[in-house]
N, C-alpha and C positions, 0 to 999 in steps of 0.2 A: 443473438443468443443461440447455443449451441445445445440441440436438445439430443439427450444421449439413446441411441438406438437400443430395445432391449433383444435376446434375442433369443432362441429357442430352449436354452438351457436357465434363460432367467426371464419369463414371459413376466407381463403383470397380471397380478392379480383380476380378475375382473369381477368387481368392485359394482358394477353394474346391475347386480341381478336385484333388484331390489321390488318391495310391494307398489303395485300403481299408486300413485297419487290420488286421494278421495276428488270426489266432486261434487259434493253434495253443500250444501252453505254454508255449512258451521266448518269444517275443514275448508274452505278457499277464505273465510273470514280468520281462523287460525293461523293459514299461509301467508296471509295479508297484515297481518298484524307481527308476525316474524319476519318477514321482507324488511316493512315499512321501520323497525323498531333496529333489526341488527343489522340488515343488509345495508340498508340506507342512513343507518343510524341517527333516526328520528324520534322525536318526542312529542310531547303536547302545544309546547310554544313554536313548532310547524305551520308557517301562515301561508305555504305554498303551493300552490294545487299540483306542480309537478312533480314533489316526491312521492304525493300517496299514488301518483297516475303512474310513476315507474313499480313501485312496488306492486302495484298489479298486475304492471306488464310483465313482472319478473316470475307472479304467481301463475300467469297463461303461458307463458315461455318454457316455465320447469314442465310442465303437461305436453305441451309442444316436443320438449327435445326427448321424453321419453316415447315419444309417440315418432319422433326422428329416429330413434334408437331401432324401435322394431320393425321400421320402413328400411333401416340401411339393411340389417341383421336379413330378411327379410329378402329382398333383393339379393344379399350373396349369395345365400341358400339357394335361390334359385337359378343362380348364374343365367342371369338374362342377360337380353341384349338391354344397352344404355344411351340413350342421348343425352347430347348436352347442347345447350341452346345459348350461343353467343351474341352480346348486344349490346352499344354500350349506352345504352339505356333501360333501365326498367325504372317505369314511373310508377312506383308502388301504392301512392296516396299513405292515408292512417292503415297501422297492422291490428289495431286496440278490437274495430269494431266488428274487421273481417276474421277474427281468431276466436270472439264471442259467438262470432254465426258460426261457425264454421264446427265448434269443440261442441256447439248447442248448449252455454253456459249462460244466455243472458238471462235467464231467469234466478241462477242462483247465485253470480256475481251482482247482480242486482239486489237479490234479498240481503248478500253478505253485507254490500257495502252499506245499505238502508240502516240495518242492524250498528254498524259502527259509525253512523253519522254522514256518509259521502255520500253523493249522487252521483250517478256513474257516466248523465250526459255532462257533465260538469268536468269531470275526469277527464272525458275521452275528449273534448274540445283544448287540451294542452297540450296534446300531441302533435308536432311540428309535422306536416306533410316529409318523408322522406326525397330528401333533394335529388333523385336518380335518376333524374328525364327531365324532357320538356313540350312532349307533344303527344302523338297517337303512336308513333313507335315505340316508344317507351311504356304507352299504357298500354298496348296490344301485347309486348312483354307480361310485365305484369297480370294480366287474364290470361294469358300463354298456362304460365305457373300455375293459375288456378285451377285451370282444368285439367292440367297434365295431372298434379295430386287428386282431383275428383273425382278422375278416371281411373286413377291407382295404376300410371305408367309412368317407367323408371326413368324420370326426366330431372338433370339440374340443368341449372341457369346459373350464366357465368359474366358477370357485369366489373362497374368499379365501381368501387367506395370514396365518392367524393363529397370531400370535404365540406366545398360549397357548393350548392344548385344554379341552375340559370343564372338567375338574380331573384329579389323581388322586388316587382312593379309598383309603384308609386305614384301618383296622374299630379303633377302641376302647373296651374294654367293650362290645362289640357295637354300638355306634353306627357310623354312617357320619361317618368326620371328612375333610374337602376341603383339597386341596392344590395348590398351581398347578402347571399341566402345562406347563412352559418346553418343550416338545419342541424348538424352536431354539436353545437355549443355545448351543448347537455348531453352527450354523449346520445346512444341506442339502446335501450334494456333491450330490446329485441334480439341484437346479434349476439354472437359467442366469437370471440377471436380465436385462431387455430394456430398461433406462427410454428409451430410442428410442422405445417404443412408447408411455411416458406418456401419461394422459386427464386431464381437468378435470373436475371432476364437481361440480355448483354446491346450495349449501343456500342455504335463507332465502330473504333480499333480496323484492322486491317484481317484480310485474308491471305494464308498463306497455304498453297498445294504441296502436298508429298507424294512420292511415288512407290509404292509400296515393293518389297518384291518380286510378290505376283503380279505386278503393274496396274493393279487398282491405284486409281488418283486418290486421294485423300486429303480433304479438304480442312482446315486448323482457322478458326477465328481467335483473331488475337489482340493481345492490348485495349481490350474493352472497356468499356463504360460501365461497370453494373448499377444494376439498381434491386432492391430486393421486393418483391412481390408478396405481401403477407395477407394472408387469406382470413376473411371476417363471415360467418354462417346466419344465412337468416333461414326462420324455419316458414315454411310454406304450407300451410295444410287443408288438405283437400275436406271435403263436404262431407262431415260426419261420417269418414267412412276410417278413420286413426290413422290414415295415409299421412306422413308430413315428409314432404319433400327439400331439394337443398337449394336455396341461394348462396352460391359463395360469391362475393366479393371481394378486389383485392381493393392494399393499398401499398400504394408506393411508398420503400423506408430505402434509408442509406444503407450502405453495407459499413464495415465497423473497418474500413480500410481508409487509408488516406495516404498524400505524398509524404512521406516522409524526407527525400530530399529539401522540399519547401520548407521542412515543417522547422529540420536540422537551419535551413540559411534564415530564421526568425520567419518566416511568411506564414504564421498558424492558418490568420483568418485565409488564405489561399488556399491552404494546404485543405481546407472541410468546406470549400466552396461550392466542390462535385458534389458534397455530401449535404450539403443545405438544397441544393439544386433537383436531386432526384424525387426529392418528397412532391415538387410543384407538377408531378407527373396526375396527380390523379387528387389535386388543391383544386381542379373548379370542371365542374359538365361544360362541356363544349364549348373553348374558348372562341373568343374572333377571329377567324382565319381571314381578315382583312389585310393581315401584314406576314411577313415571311416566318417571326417569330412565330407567331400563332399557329400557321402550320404546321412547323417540326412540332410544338406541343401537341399539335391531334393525332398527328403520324407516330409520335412518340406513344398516345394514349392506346392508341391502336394495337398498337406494335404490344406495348405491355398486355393489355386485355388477353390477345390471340398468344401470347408464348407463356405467360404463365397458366394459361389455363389447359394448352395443349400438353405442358409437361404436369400439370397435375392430372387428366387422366393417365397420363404414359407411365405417373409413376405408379399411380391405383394398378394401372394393368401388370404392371413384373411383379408388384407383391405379391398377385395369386400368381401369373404364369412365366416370372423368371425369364424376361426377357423374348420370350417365343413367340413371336407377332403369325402366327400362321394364323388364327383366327382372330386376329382382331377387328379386322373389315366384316366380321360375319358378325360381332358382339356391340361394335360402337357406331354410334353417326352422328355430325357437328354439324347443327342447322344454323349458319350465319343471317342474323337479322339484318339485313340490308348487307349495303356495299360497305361498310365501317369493318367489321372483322373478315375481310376478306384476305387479308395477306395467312389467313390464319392457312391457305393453303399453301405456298411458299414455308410457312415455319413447322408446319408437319413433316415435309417434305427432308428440314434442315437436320429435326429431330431423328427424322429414322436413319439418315444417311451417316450423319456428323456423331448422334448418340451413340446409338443402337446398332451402326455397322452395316446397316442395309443398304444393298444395292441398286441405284435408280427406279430400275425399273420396278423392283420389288417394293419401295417405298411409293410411286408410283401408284401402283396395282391397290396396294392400301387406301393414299388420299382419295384419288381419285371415285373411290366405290365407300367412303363415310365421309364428303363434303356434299349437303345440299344447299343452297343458295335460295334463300328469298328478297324479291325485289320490289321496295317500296314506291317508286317515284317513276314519273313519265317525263320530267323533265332534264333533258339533257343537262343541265350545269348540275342537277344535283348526282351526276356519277359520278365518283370520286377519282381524280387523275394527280398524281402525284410526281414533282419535278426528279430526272432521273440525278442530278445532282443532288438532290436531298438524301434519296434513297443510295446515294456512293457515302455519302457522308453518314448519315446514320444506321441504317443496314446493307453493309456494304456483300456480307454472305448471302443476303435473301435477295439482293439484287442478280448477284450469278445464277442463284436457282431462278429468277424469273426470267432470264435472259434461254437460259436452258429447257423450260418450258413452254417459251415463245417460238423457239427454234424449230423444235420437234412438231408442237401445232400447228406451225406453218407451213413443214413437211406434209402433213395430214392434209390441209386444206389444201397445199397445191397440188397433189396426188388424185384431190374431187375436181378441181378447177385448173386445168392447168392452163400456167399462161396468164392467167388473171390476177396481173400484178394488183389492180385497182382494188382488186376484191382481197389481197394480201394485207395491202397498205391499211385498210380498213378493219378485218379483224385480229390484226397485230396486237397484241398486248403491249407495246409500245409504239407510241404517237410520235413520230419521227417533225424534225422541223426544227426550229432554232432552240429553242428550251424541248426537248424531247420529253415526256411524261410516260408513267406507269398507267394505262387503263385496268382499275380494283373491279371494277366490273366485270370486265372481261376476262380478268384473272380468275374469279368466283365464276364465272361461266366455265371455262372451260376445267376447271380442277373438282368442278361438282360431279355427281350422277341425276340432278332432279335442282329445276331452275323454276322457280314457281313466282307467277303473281298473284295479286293479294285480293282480284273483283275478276269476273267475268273479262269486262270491258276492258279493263287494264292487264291481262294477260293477253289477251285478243292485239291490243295498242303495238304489246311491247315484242309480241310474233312478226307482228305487221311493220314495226318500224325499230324501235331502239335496239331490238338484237335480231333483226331478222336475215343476217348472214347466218347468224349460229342457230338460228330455227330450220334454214335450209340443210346445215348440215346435221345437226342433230336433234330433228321436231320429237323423237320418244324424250329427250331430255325436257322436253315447257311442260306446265301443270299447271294448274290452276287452281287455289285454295281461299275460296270469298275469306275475308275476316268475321270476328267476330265479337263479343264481350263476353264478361261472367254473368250474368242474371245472380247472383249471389250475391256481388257488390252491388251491379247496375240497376237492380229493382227489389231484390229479396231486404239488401241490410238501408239500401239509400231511400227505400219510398216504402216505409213501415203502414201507413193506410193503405194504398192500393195493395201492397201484398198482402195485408189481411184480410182485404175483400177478396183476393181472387183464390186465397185459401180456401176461404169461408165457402168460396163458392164451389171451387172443382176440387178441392185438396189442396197438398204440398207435395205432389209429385213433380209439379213444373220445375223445385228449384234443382234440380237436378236432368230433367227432363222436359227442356223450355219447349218445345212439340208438344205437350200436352196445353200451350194458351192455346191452342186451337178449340179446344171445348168453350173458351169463351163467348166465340161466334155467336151462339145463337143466344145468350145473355143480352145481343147488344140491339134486342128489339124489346124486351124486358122495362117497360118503365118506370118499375121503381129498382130496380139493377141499374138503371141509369144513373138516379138520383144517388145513388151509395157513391157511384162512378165519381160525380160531380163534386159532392160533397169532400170526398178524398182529395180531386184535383184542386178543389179550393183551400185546402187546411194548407196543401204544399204552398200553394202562389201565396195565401198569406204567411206563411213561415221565412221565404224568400222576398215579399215584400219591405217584411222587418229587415232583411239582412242587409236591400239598397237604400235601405232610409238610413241605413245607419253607416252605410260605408261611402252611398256617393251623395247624401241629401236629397234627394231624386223620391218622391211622393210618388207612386203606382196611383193609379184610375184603379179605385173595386170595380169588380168585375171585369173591366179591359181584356183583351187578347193581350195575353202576351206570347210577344214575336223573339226569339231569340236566337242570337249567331255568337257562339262562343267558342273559339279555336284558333291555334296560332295567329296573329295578322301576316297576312299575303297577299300581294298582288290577284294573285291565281283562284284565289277562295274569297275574293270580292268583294271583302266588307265595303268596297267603295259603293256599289252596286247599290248594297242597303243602304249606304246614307242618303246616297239621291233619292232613294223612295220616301226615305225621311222627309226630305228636301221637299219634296213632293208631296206630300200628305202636307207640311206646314203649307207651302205655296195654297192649297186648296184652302186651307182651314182660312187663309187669310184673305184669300178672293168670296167666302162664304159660301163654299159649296159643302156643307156640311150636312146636308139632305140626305137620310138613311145610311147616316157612320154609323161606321164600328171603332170605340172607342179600343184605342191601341194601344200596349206600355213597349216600348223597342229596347231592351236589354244584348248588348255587345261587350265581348267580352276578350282578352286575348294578350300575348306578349309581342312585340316584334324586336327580334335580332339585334342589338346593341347599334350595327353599324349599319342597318337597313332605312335609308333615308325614306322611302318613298311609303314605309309599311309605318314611320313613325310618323309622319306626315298625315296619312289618313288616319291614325290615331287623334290628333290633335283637332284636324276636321272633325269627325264625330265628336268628340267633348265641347267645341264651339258649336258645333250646332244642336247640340244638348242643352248649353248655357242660355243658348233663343230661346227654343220651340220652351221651357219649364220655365222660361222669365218672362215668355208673353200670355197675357193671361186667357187672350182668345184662344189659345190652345188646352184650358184647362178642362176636363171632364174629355178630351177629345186625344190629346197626344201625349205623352212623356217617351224621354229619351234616356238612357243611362248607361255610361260606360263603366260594369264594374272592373277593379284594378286587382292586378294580383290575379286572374285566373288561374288553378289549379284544380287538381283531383277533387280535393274535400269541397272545395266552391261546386265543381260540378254535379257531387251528391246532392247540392242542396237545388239545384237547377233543372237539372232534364226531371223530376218529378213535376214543377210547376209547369211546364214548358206548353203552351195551347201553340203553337207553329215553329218549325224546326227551319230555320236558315241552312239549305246544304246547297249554294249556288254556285259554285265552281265551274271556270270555262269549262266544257265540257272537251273532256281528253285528257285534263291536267291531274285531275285526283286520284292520285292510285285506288284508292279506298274511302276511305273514312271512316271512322270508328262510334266518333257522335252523333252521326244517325241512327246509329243503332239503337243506342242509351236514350235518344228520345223518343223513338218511337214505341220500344221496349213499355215507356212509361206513360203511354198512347198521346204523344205530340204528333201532330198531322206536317209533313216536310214539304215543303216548296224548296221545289229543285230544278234542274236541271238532270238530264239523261248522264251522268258523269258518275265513275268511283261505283259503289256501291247501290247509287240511288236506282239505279237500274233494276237491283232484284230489290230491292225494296219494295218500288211499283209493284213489280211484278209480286211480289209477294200480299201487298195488301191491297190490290186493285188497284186500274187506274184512278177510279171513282174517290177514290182516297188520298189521294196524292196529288200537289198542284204542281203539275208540269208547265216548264216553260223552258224554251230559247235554244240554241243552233243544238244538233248535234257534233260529234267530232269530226266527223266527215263534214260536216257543213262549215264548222270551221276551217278547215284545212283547204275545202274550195274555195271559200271566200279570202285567203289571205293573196296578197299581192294586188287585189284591185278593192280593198276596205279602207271608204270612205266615210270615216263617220262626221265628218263637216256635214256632210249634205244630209246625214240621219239625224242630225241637230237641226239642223233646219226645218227640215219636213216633219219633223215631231213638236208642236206647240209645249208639252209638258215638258220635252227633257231643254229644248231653249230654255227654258224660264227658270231651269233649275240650274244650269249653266250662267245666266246671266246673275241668278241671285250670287252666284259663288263668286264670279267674276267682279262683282260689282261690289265686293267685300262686304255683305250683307254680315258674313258671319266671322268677318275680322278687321273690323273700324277702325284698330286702331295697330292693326297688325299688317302692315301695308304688304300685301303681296305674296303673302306665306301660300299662301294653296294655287299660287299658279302653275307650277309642276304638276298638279294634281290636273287642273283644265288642261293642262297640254297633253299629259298622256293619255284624258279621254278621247281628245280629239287631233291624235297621232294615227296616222295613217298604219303604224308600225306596233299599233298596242297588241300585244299578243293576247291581251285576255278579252280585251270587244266588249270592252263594259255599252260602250254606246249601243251596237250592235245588240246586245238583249235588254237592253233598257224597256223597251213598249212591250215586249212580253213580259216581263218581269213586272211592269205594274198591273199590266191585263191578269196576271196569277194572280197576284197579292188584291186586286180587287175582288177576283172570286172567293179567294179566302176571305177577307171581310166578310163578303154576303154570306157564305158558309157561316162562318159564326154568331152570325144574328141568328140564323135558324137554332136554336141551342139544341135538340133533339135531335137533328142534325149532326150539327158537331159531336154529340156525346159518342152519339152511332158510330161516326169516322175514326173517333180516337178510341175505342173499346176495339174496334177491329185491325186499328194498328197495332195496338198490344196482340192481340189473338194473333195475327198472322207473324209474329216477330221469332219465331222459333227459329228459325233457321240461323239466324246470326246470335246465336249464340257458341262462345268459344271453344263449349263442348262437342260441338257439331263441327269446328274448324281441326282441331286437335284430332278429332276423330278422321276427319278426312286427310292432316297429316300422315297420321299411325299407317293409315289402310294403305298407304300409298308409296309414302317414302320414309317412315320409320321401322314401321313393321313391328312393334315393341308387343312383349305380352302385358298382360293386366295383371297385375301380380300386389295381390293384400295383404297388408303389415300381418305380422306377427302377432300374437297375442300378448296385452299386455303382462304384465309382472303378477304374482301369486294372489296379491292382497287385491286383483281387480273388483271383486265381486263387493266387496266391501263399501269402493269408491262409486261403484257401476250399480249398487240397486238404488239410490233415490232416485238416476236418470231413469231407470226405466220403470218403476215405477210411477215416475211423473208421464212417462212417455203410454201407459196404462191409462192413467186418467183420462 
């Protein structure tokens, strides 16, 4: 579609200025009954719960975009400087509940819908999870967004709009079976499509040089592949303050071209094969790059993410300054989430040179001082290296600028070292050798001004080892920015009792200013502050009780600990770890040493990778060894096990509230961060951990006394590899032999001959990088003191009220802030005021807010 430019002799009308939108009950019940009646065009014989759940989201979305309105409006006026924050994930969860909290409407959406017969938890449980992620990068996005709106700084977020999510998980016979996640079947009331703002985004074709004749080279990409880029707007709104910020997401569309030679020789279907082909760009999150296909579709997604979003700021910026790029390094900065949009420095590069007429260095001078780079991972295979053949074949232009980038970096570092080919060879942005590869990594390293990790310890790792040539040469470039959550979603709208207690108690200033649980502290000697405490934590565990009696069959122990590990499956984050203690708690139950238990419920939860044998493998160990320890009946009043299926966002609202001990057992070294420690402890869960990711300031943040440490540090691992023999730690251990022989001995697969022997081998592999054997005796020694902690119940209330209180620091808004101060530098800048008729809409809030 071709949308016609208007222009200064025939502006549009603006059509815009209109009275704010009421918000009082009987107007959002008005809005709701004209949505649901014309927009949706619906009636009385409606037996669906999903139409009346869109036309409310249609009725908080018209509030939203007005409230977008004076947030954009807003920002011009003040010609600020802008970020935009590239990812290709944001794992959004539901917008229903966060846009009620956020607008401060659940009480009059509530009386609306009461008033016309609907119940609004009823409503809000039809809304599909948004399919936009599949882990803690995608949801540290997500809180990203929150706070940048809550803070009232000029931040979009720039993802894709896919089709389908992950998958969803399905457990049969304890295996993991995959299902397609349509989470759009039903479309999005939430978003507004823009194709106004459509990109071209070019694959293939060839590059040809000219020589100009002032003898500038000049570079022509030709015979291209397009694909078109159509831009979809979710609105994002920060915390009662009318801030609403921008989600754009694209989606990949054909262009309206085709061969027509094919088309003339009969070959139509040939002829729209490009054109059926370009849409599969941005049809599912994160394919399987197990096969070669798979990777041109990521490189592909990639590629699209980082060039249509690069030419939609470029083209925002000529609108106001026609082209003049002298300040635009002073007004813009593009924070790459992970190594994923990192070519996005290569296609800046394309844009100023190829577009805009800019000269290297000048183009240059730009990227280089608005690319910041953050780095999710410590594990070397998760940096992205990409075959230089791919990259001839599919961007054959951004291959030459990297080749030309490489060049001149190299000049730079042999000019610090010379002579030191070794050290060349090494930070090369190209990996030389039979299949020669791209290092995304190391592209995002050097094209940034500000390289940051995500935890203390993992910025420290990645100085000290994964990029520590480029810390020699450039240490002002490393940062370090702990992560964090929203307390808005993570405890304010998900754990509705506990945040009325600690309202009740210190105010509502925390949900904005998570520093203030620190006033909880001295509540948590308080004994009947206790009891409020408890009684809260028990509404959650039984609310969550209901949800695995209903989803895995799996009966909870009242009152039990419940222990819970819920996060990707990975080798590296050790749910194997936790089975053997499983393994172990039954072994005892059966030898009868049940002498002063703590009756335990063990909840695991998690997807693993379609093509990852080893992550689905211990899925299936846990579900057989769930189908024991809950089918023998000596284990009853004493142990349950349960794998719920399907973990996601909305699953884990209903989770880290119940949550009495937080599984964050990760080799230590491995975990960049973590984010679900946060969220549990947030909602005072006590962690058994390990020194790894985040858990480090955790400790430190809520005492050791609170925290159940266990097992090597990373130094300790890293001593210990090359002479780790865990034969002989199986041995000299009576508990883990016996957990090893149950497994070996098909205790917990009779009739499945030999499925989990992979699993005993890499325990007892000389070469397991993650040493599950190796912390095995610490890891019971923990979890046994945890038990005795929680029979102490006064005790335990104490520990978990002081993990709440000391949780302020990892909140998003404290990470966002230490972004700003650092490497954004943005002002704080407040929407606009709304439209003439505000006062109209805006006196029963504040009158209620009087009460």
């Amino acid at each position: 579609m071709i949308f016609k430019k208007l222009t200064a002799s025939h502006p549009i009308p603006d059509l815009t200025d209109l009275p704010a939108l009421g918000t009082d009950a009987a107007t959002l019940r008005e809005d709701f009954r004209r949505h649901f009646t014309h927009t949706m065009g619906r009636d009385r014989y409606c037996r669906s719960t999903h139409y009346p759940y869109e036309a409310l989201a249609k009725v908080l979305r018209d509030r939203l975009l007005e409230r977008a309105k004076a947030t954009r409006y807003a920002y011009d006026e003040a010609k600020c400087k802008r970020a935009y924050y590239l990812s290709l994930e944001f794992l959004m969860g539901r917008a229903l509940g966060n846009a009620l909290l956020n607008l401060e409407l659940d009480d009059e959406i509530g009386e609306a819908l009461t008033q016309l017969g609907f119940d609004l938890e009823e409503l809000a449980e039809s809304e599909p999870d948004a399919g936009l992620g599949n882990g803690g990068l995608g949801r540290l996005a997500a809180c990203f967004l929150d706070s940048c709106a809550s803070l009232q700084l000029p931040v979009v977020g720039y993802g894709i709009r896919y089709e389908y999510g992950m998958f969803r998980q399905k457990v049969q016979n304890g295996e993991q079976v995959e299902e397609p996640d349509h989470w759009l079947r039903n479309g999005n009331p939430w978003e507004l499509e823009r194709p106004e703002h459509t990109k071209r985004v070019h694959f293939g074709g060839r590059v040809e040089y000219r020589r100009l004749p002032d003898g500038a080279l000049v570079a022509h990409w030709l015979d291209t592949h397009d694909v078109l880029a159509v831009p979809y707007d979710m609105p994002i709104p920060g915390y009662r303050n009318n801030t609403v910020n921008n989600l754009r997401l694209w989606k990949a569309a054909a262009t309206d071209e085709f061969d027509l030679g094919e088309f003339n020789a009969g070959s139509y279907p040939e002829s729209v094969a490009a054109k059926n082909n370009a849409e599969q760009i941005t049809m599912v999150l994160y394919p399987n790059d197990a096969s070669e296909n798979g990777k041109e579709l990521r490189l592909r997604q990639q590629y699209f993410l980082a060039s249509a979003s690069l030419q939609d700021v470029i083209d925002h910026w000529n609108f106001v300054h026609s082209n003049d790029f002298a300040t635009f390094a002073e007004k813009n900065v593009f924070q790459l989430n992970d190594t994923h949009p990192s070519i996005a420095v290569a296609e800046l590069m394309r844009l100023l040179m190829d577009e805009k007429n800019l000269g290297w260095d000048e183009a240059w001078e730009i990227t280089a001082r608005t690319m910041a780079y953050t780095n999710h991972t410590l594990l070397p295979e998760a940096l992205e290296k990409w075959p230089v053949r791919l990259f001839e074949q599919l961007l054959p232009r951004l291959l030459d600028i990297i080749y030309e980038i490489n060049a001149r970096f190299l000049s730079e570092v042999s000019l610090r070292w010379p002579g030191d080919n070794d050290r060349l060879a090494r930070m090369s942005l190209i990996e030389e050798g039979e299949y020669p590869q791209v290092r995304m990594a190391y592209l995002a390293i050097v094209g940034s001004f500000k390289v940051n990790g995500v935890a203390e310890l993992h910025s420290e790792l990645l100085q000290k080892g994964l990029f520590r040539d480029f810390y020699e040469l450039w240490p002002e470039k490393f940062t370090n920015k702990t992560n964090g959550v929203t307390q808005r979603r993570w405890l304010a709208a998900c754990n509705r009792p506990l945040a009325g207690l600690i309202t009740e108690t210190i105010g509502d200033g925390w949900v904005s200013d998570l520093k203030q649980l620190e006033r909880l502290a001295p509540h948590a000697d308080d004994a009947a502050f206790r009891e409020r405490w408890a009684a809260a934590k028990e509404a959650n565990k039984e609310q969550l009780a209901a949800i695995v009696q209903r989803r895995c069959g799996v009966e909870f122990i009242p009152g039990g600990m419940l222990d819970v590990q819920v996060k990707r499956i990975h080798e590296y984050k050790r749910q194997l770890l936790n089975v053997l203690h499983v393994i172990h708690l039954y072994n005892r139950i059966k030898h009868g040493e049940v002498a002063d238990w703590t009756p335990r419920n063990v909840l695991i939860g998690g997807k693993a990778a379609p093509g990852y044998f080893m992550a689905k493998r211990i899925i299936k160990l846990i579900n057989n060894v769930a189908r024991v320890v809950n089918g023998d009946r000596d284990c009853d009043g004493l142990l349950r096990v349960a794998f719920i299926p399907n973990y996601g966002v909305s699953l884990m609202e209903r989770i880290c509230p119940a949550a009495d001990l937080s599984e964050q057992i990760s080799t230590a070294g491995k975990e960049a961060s973590g984010t679900g420690n946060m969220k549990f402890m947030m909602n005072g869960a006590v962690t058994i951990g390990t020194l790894d990711g985040a858990n480090i300031e955790i400790r430190e943040e809520a005492g050791e006394e609170n925290f159940f440490l266990f097992g090597m540090t990373a130094e300790e691992v890293d001593a210990r590899r090359g002479h780790y023999v865990p034969s002989v730690t199986v041995e000299s251990d009576h508990d883990l032999s016996q957990v090893i022989h149950l497994i070996e001995a098909g205790h917990f697969n009779h009739f499945e001959n030999g499925i989990f022997e992979p699993i005993v081998n890499s325990i007892l592999s000389p070469h397991d990088p993650w040493m599950t054997a190796g912390d095995f005796r610490a890891y019971i020694d923990a979890q046994e003191r945890a038990a005795t902690a929680y029979r102490d119940r006064e005790r335990w209330l104490r520990m978990s009220i002081l993990n709440t209180a000391a949780s302020g620091k990892f909140s998003t808004d404290r990470t966002i802030s230490d972004y700003n101060d650092e490497i954004w530098q943005l002002d704080h800048v407040a929407a606009l005021p709304l439209g003439v008729g505000e006062d109209a809409g805006g006196a029963g809030k504040r009158e209620k807010k009087k009460r």
